[in-house]
Every structure is written in C-alpha cells, then in structure tokens.
C-alpha positions as CSV (number, residue, x, y, z in Angstrom):
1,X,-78.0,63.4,97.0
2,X,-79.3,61.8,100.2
3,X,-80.0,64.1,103.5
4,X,-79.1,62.1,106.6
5,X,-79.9,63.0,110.3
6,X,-77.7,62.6,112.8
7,X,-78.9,62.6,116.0
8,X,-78.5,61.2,119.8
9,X,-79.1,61.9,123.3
10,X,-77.1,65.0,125.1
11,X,-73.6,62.6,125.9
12,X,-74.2,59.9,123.1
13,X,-71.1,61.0,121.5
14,X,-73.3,62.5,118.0
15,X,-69.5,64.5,117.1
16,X,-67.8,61.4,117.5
17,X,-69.8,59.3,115.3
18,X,-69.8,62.6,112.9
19,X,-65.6,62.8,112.7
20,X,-65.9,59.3,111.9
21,X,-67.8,60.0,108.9
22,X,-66.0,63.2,107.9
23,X,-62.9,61.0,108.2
24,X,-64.8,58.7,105.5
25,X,-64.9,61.6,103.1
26,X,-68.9,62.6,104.2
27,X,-69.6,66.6,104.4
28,X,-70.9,66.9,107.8
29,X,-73.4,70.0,109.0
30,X,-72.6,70.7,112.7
31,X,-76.1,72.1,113.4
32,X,-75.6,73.1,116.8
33,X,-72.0,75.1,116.0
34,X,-73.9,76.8,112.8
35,X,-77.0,77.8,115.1
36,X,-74.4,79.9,117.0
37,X,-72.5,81.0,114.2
38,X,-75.5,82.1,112.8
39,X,-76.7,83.8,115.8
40,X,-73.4,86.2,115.8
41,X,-73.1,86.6,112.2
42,X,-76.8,87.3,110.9
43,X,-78.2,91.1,111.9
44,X,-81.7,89.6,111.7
45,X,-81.1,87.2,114.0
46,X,-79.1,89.2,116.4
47,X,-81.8,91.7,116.5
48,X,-84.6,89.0,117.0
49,X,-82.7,87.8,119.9
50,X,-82.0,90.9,121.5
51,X,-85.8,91.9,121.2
52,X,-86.6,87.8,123.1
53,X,-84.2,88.2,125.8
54,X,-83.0,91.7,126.1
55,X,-79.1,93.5,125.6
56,X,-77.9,91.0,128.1
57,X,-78.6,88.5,124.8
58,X,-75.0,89.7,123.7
59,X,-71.5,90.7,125.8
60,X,-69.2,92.3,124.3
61,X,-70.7,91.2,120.2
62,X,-70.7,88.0,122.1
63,X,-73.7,85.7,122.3
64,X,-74.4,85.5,125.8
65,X,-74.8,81.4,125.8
66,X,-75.0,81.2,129.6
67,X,-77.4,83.8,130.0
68,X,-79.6,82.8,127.5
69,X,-79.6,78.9,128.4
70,X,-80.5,80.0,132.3
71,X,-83.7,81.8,130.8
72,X,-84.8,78.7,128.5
73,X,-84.1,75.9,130.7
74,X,-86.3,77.5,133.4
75,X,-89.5,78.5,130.2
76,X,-90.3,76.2,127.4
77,X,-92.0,78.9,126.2
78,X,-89.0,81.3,125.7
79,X,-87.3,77.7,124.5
80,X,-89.9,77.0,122.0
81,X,-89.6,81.2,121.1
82,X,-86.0,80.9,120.4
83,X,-86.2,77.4,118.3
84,X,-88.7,79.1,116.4
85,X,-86.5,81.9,115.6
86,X,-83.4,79.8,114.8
87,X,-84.3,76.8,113.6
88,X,-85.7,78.4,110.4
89,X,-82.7,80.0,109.8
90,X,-80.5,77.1,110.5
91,X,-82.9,75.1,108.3
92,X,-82.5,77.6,105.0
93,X,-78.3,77.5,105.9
94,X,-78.2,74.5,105.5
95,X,-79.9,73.6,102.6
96,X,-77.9,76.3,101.0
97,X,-75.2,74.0,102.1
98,X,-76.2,71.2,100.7
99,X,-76.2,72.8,96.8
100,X,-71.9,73.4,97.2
101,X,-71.4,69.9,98.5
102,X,-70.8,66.8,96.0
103,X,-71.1,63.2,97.7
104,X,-74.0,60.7,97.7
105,X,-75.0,62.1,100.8
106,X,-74.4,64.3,103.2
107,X,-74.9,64.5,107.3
108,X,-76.7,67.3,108.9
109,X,-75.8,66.4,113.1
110,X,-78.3,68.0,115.1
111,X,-80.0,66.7,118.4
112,X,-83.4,67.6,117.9
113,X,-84.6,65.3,115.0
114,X,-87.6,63.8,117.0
115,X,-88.4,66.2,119.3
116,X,-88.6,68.6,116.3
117,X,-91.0,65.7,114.9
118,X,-88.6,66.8,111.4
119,X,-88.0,63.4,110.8
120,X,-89.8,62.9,107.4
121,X,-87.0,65.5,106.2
122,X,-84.7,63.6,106.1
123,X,-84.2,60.1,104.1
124,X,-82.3,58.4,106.5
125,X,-82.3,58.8,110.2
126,X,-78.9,57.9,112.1
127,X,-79.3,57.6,115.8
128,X,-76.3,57.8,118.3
129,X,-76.9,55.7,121.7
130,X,-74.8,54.9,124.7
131,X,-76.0,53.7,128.2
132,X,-77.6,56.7,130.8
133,X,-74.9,56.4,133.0
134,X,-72.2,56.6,130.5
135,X,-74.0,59.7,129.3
136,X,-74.1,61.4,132.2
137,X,-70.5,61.0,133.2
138,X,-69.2,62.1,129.7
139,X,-71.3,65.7,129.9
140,X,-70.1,66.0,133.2
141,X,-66.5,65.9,132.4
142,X,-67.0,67.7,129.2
143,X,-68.9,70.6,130.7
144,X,-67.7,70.7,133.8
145,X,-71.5,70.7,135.7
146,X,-72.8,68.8,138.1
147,X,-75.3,65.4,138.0
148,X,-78.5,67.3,138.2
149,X,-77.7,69.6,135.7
150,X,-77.1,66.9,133.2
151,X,-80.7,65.1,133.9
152,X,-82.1,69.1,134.0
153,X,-81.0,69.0,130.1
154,X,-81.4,65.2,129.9
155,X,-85.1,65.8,130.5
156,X,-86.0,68.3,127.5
157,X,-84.9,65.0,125.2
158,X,-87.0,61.7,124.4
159,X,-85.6,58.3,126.0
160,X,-83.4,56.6,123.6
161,X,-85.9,53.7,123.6
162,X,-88.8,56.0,121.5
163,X,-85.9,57.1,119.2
164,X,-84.6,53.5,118.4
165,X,-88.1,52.8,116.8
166,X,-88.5,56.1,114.8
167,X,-84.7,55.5,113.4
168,X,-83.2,53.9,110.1
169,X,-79.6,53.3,111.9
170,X,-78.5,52.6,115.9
171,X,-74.9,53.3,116.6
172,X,-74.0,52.5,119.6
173,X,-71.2,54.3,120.8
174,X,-69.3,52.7,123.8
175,X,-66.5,51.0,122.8
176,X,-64.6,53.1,120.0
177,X,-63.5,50.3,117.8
178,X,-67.2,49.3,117.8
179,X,-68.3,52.4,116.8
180,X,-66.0,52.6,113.8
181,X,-67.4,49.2,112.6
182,X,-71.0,50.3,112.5
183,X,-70.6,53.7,110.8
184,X,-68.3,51.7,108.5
185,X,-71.3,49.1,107.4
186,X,-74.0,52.2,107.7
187,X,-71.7,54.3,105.3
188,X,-71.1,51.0,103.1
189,X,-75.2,50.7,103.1
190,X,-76.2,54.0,101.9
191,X,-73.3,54.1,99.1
192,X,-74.7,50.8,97.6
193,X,-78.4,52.9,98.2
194,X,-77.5,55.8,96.3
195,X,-76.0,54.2,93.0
C-alpha cells in the first residue's frame, strides 16, 4: 500500500482536493482534525499539554484552541514544543490507521509535509496550490479574521514555489471542474503504479 502526502498552503483548498479523493473511494487521514481529537481523547497528551501551557490548555474538557494558538503564534519555541508533543502521537495514529484500511493507497492530509522536512515518509507527495490572493480571501471568509492575521499564519509556511520542486503532484485548485480533472489523472497514475 502506498502512503501519499497531501499537503498545501493555509487556503489552498487541501480538504477540497481530499473529498475529491474520498469521493474516488481513497481512505483519507484528516491530520489536523485527528491532532485535535487526539488531544481531547489521549490522557497523555492532555496532561503533556496542560503541563506546556497551563489549566487554561482546556475549558470545560475542552481544548482551548484559541488560547493555545495566541501563545504559539507569538513563540516558535512553545510551537516547536507542542509539534514535538503531537506530532509523534499523530504520527503512531496514523500508522495504526493505515493496517485497517485496504486500497492501493491511502492519503494522510496534513500541511506540514515540508516544513516538517518528513517528506522522504511518504512515496508520493501531493501538493495543493492556488494563487496568494485567492488564498487569503478564502481563510478570511472561512475563519472569519482579518488580512494580517492570515499572512501572520501565512508566514510560518514555505512559498508554494520551494514546495512545487520538492513535490511528485501540483493540483491547482481554482477552478473546481479543473481540480476534479487533475486528481482524476493523479489517482489514475498511482493505480496503474501500484499494480
């Protein structure tokens, strides 16, 4: 069984491109939604957080993500702390993962790949583009934050242009109807790779 990356700038539309596989039949690891379930769910973790960032860590056996994301976006050391802390345990999920599915491959969408440098884990590499501008404007809407605050996270990511070289696959994901073609001919590609 293959291990694909899925990856893409904050705004590229990486759960787009992912539902579009998923729709295709592919089991598709939602990294970032399994980081937080694993955050609430595993004792360990809960208790490694609390001892990072304090009580305020949780509200009402809720992960405080607000609270949390104001403290790391200001200290890349408390950000490199708490990827240090979760990504391990996202890392051993999902491999567990892996052993129950049964395809040719399987998807693992997180945003990280490069920055991570945990590229050479995976066989294939899938990244998800679409223009700054178009970027922006989607977060924006979605979150409901202003401008700056989208270049604040913008800036913790690489430029598309050093992930276009590093990647197997570019989707790039403007136009809808587009973007269903190219997953179509990348998931036609790595069928024909894997028999």
């Amino acid at each position: 069984m293959k291990i694909v990356g899925l990856t893409g700038g904050i705004g590229s539309g990486k759960s787009t491109v992912a539902k579009i596989f998923e729709s295709l039949g592919v089991p598709v690891y939602n990294s970032d939604k399994e980081a937080k379930n694993l955050m609430t769910s595993s004792l360990s973790l809960k208790n490694e957080l609390v001892r990072l960032f304090g009580k305020k860590a949780f509200e009402h056996k809720k992960l405080n993500k607000n609270y949390i994301s104001s403290k790391v976006f200001k200290n890349p050391d408390l950000l490199q702390r708490l990827n240090e802390i979760v990504h391990p345990a996202v890392k051993n999920h999902f491999l567990e993962w892996t052993t129950k599915q049964n395809s040719e491959y399987v998807i693992q969408e997180t945003a990280l790949i490069f920055e991570n440098s945990s590229q050479d884990y995976y066989d294939v590499v899938i990244l998800v583009t679409a223009p700054k501008k178009e970027r922006i404007r989607r977060v924006m809407e979605r979150d409901g934050v202003q401008e700056i605050k989208v270049l604040e996270r913008m800036s913790h990511q690489l430029d598309d242009s050093d992930k276009i070289e590093l990647s197997d696959f570019v989707v790039e994901n403007l136009d809808l109807e587009y973007t269903h073609q190219q997953v179509y001919k990348i998931h036609n590609q790595l069928r024909s790779k894997s028999t």
